[in-house]
N, C-alpha and C positions, 0 to 999 in steps of 0.2 A: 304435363308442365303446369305448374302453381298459375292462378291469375296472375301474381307478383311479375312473376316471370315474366309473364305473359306482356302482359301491360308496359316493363321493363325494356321488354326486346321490341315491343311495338315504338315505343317513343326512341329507340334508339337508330331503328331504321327510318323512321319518317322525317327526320330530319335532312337526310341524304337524299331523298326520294323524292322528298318537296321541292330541294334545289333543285335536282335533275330534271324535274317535267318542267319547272318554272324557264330556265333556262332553254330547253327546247322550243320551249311554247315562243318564247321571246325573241329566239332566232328565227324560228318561223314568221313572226310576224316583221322582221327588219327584211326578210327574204320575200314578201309579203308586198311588203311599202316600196319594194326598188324593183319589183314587178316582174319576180320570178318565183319559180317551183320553191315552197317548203319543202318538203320532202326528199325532194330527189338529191341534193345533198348529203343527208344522211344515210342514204339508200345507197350511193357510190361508195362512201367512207365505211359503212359494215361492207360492205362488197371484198374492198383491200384487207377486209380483217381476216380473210377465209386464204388467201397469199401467203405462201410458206415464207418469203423475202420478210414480207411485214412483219407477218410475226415473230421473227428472229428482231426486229429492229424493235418491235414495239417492248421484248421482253429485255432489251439490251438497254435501252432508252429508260423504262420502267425501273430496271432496278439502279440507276441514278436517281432518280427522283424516288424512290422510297429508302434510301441512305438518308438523304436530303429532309424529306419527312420527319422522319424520326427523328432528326436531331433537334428540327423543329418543334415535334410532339414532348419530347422530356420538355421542353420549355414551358410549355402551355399548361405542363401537370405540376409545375413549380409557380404555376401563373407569371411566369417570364416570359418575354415577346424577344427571342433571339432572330432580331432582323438579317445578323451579319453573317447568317451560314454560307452565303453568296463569296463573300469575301474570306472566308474560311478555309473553306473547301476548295477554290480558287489556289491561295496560298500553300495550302498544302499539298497541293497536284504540285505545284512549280518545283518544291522542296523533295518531293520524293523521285520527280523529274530529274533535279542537279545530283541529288546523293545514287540515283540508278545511274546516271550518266559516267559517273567519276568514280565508283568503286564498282568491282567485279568477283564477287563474293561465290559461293557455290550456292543455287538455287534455294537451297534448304535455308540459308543464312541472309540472304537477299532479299525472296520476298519478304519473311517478316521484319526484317529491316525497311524495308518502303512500307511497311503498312504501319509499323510503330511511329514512323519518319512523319506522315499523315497524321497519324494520332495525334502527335503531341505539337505537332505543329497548330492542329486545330484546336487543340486544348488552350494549349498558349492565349491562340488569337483571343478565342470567347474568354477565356482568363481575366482578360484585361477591362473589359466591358465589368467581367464580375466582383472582381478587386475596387474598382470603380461603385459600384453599386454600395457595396457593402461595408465600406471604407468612410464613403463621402457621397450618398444617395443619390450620384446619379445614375440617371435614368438607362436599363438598359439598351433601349431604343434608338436613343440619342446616342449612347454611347457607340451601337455595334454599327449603326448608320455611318460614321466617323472613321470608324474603322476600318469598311468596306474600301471607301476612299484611300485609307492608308495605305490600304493590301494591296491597292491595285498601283500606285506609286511605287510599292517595295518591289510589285513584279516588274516594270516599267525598267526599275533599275538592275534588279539580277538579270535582263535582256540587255545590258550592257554587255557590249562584246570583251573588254578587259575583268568584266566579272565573271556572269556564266553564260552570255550568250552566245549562242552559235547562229549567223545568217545564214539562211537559206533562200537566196531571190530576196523577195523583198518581204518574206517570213523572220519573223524573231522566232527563235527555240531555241531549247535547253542541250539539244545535242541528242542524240538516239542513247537508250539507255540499253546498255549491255543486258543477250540475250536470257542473263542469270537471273533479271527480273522480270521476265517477262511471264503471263499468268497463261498458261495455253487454253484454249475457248473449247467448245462441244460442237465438231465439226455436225451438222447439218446440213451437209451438201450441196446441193447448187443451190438453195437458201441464205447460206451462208452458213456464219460462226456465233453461237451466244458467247457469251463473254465468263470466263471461265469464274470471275468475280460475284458473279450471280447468285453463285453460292453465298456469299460474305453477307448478300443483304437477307436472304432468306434467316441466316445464322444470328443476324443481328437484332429480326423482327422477332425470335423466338427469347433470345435474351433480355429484349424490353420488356416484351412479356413476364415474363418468369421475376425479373426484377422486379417491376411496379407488382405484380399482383402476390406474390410469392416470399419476397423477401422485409424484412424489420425497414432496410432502408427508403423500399421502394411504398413501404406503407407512411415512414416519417417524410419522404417528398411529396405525397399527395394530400399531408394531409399540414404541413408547410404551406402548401398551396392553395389549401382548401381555405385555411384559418391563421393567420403568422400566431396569431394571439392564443389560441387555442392547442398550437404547436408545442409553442414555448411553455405555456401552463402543465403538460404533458411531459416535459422535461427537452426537446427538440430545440436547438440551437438554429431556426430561422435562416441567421445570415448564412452560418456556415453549410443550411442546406442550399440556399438561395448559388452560392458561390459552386457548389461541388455540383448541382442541375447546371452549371453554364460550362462547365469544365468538360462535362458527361455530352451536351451538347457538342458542344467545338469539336470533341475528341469525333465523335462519329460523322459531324458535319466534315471531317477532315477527310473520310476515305470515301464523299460521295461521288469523286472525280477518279475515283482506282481502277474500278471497272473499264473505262475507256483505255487509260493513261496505260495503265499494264497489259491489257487486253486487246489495242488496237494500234494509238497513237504510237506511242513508247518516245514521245516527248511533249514537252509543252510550247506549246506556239499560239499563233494568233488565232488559228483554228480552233484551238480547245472550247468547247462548249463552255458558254457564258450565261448567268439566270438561273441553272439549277433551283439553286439556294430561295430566290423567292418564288420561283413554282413550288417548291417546297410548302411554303406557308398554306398556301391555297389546297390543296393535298393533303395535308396535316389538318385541316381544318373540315374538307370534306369526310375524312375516313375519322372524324371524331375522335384522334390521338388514339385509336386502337389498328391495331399489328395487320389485322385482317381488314379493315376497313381503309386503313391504308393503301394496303396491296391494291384494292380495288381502283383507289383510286389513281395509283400511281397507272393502272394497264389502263384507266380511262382517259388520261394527260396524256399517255405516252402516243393512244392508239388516234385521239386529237393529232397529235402531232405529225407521226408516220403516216395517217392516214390521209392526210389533208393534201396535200400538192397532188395527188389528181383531181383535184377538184379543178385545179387553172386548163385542164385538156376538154373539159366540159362547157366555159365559160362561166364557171361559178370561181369567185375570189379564196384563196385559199387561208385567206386572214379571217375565215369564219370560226376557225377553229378557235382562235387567237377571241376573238368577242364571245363564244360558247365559253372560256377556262375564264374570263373576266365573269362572264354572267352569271358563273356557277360559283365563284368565291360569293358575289353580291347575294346572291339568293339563299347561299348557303348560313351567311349571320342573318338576317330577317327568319326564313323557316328554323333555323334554333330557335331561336330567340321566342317564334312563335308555337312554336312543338313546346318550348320549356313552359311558357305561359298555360298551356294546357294541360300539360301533366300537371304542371301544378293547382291549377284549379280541379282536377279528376282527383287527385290526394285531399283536397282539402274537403271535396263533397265525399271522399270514401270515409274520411276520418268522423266529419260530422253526423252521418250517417251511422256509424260504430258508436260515435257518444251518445246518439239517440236512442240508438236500439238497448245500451246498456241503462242508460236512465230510466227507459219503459221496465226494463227486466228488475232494475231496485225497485223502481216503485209498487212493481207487481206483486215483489216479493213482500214489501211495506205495507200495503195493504193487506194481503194474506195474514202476515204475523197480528197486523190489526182485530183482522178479525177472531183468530183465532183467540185473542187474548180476551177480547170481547165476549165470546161463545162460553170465557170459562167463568 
C-alpha cells in the first residue's frame, strides 16, 4: 500500500476511533462520579452480544438504522442537513401500512407495491423541503424540521377511524395488512426471526456505493457539494442537483420503517418505533457517510440499544446507553474536526517539504550548468 494510502485510510479511521475511546472514557468517568464500577457495564452489554436472541435483535434493529443512515448520508455528500427523515420514514410506514391493509394483490405484485408506496411517499415528503430550497432559499433544516411536525399531524389524522384507522384497545392502527405483503424473515430458531428486509439494506448500501463512487451523477453530487460554484463552472446545475440529493434521500428515508412494518408489525400503531430518523444523523455521521462505516456503526447503536436493559437487573441505569450515542455524536464533530486539522497540517508539511527538496535539486542543477560553463 502507497504512503497516500496509507496516510488516507489512517485519517479516515481515526476519526471514529477518537470518538469511541473519548466517549467511553466519559462514561467511565460519570459512572466514576456517581460511585460505581466503569467497567463492569460494558463488560455485561459485550456479554448480551455473545446471545443468539440479541443478535437476531441487534441485526433487526441495525438494519433500520442503516436505511435511516443512508438517506441521511446522500445529504451530507450534497452538503444538505436532511433533518426530516424522522418524519419521512414515519409517514411512509403509515402509507404502505393503509395501501397493505386495503388491497390484496398476489405477493409478486404487493410487495413491490409497498415498497414503491414508501418510496415515493418519502420522496414526496423531502421534495417539499427541496422545492422549497431551490425555489425560494430556504433553508433545509428549517424547512424538514416543519415538516416532521406536519407528518405527524397527517398521521394523527389517517388514525381517524372514518379515515383509515382501526382501534385496537386504546391502540390507534392502520388495520393488519394482508398476508400478500407480508416479507417472510430467516427463521433462527428459538433466537428468533431476522427480518427478511435485511436484505433491502444490505442492497441499498451497495448501490450508494456504486452510485457516489462509480457513476457521472454520483461524481456531479459530491462535487455540488463539495464546490456549488465550481460545480456550475463544470457545467452542473447546483439547484437541480441540490433538489434530486433530497428526493434520493426521502425516497430511501421512506423504506427505513419496511423491515419492521412487513416483517413483524404488519400494521402501523402507536407502537411503531419512533426517532429512527434522528439516530440516523448520528450514525451517518459516525460511519463518515460510507457504506461500510455505516454498517459499523449502525450494529454499534443497535447493540447500545438491545444490549442495554440488562443493565437495570445489575443496578446500573440502562439510560447509559442513551448518554454513550449522545457522547459519541459530540465527540465525533470535535475528533473530525481535529483529525481534519491535522491532516491537514501533515499535507501542508508533506508539500513544503516536496517544494524544498525540488528547489535544492534546481539549484544543484544551476550551479552544476554554472560551473560547467565556467570551466569552458
Amino acid at each position: 500500500m502507497k504512503k497516500f494510502d496509507k496516510e488516507r485510510l489512517l485519517l479516515t479511521v481515526a476519526g471514529p476511533v477518537i470518538a469511541l475511546a473519548v466517549a467511553f472514557v466519559l462514561i467511565a468517568v460519570v459512572l466514576i462520579a456517581s460511585g460505581k464500577n466503569p467497567v463492569e457495564p460494558f463488560v455485561l452489554m459485550i456479554e448480551q452480544a455473545g446471545f443468539s436472541d440479541i443478535q437476531v435483535l441487534i441485526i433487526n434493529q441495525a438494519s433500520m438504522y442503516y436505511i435511516a443512515a443512508l438517506a441521511v448520508a446522500i445529504g451530507f455528500r450534497m452538503n444538505l442537513f436532511n433533518i426530516g427523515v424522522d418524519g419521512q420514514y414515519q409517514l411512509a410506514a403509515m402509507m404502505a401500512a393503509v395501501v397493505g391493509a386495503h388491497m390484496n394483490l398476489p405477493a409478486a405484485i404487493q410487495i413491490p407495491l409497498l415498497l414503491l408506496t414508501a418510496v415515493c411517499t418519502g420522496a414526496f415528503w423531502a421534495g417539499i423541503a427541496g422545492v422549497l430550497k431551490v425555489t425560494r432559499g430556504v433553508s433545509e433544516v428549517v424547512a424538514t424540521i416543519m415538516l416532521n411536525a406536519i407528518a405527524t399531524s397527517v398521521i394523527a389524522y389517517m388514525w381517524l377511524p372514518d379515515v383509515f384507522g382501526v382501534k385496537v384497545g386504546n391502540n390507534n392502527t392502520t388495520g393488519e395488512m394482508h398476508e400478500s405483503g407480508w416479507v417472510p424473515g430467516i427463521d433462527m430458531g428459538a433466537a428468533g426471526e431476522i427480518y427478511g428486509l435485511v436484505i433491502l439494506a444490505f442492497v441499498l448500501g451497495i448501490g450508494y456505493w456504486i452510485t457516489l463512487n462509480r457513476t457521472r451523477f454520483g461524481f456531479d453530487l459530491r462535487a455540488s457539494g463539495a464546490s456549488e460554484t465550481a460545480a456550475a463552472a463544470s457545467g452542473v446545475n447546483p439547484k437541480r442537483m441540490a433538489l434530486t440529493a433530497m428526493l434520493l434521500s426521502g425516497g430511501i428515508a421512506g423504506l427505513a420503517g419496511l423491515p419492521i412494518l412487513l416483517g413483524d408489525t404488519h400494521t402501523y400503531s402507536l407502537n411503531f418505533p419512533t426517532g429512527i430518523g434522528f439516530l440516523g444523523i448520528g450514525i451517518a455521521l459516525l460511519g463518515r457517510n460510507s457504506p461500510v462505516g455505516i454498517a459499523f456503526a449502525a450494529l454499534l447503536w443497535a447493540w447500545l440499544d438491545k444490549a442495554s436493559p440488562e443493565l437495570d437487573f445489575h443496578g446500573y441505569d440502562k439510560e447509559i446507553a442513551v448518554i454513550m450515542q449522545g457522547l459519541i455524536v459530540l465527540s465525533v464533530v470535535v475528533s473530525y474536526e481535529a483529525v481534519r486539522e491535522w491532516g491537514l497540517r501533515r499535507q501542508q508539511r508533506r508539500v513544503g517539504a516536496e517544494l524544498a527538496a525540488g528547489l535544492a535539486l534546481a539549484t544543484s542543477a544551476t550551479d552544476q550548468t554554472t560551473k560547467e560553463v565556467a570551466g569552458r
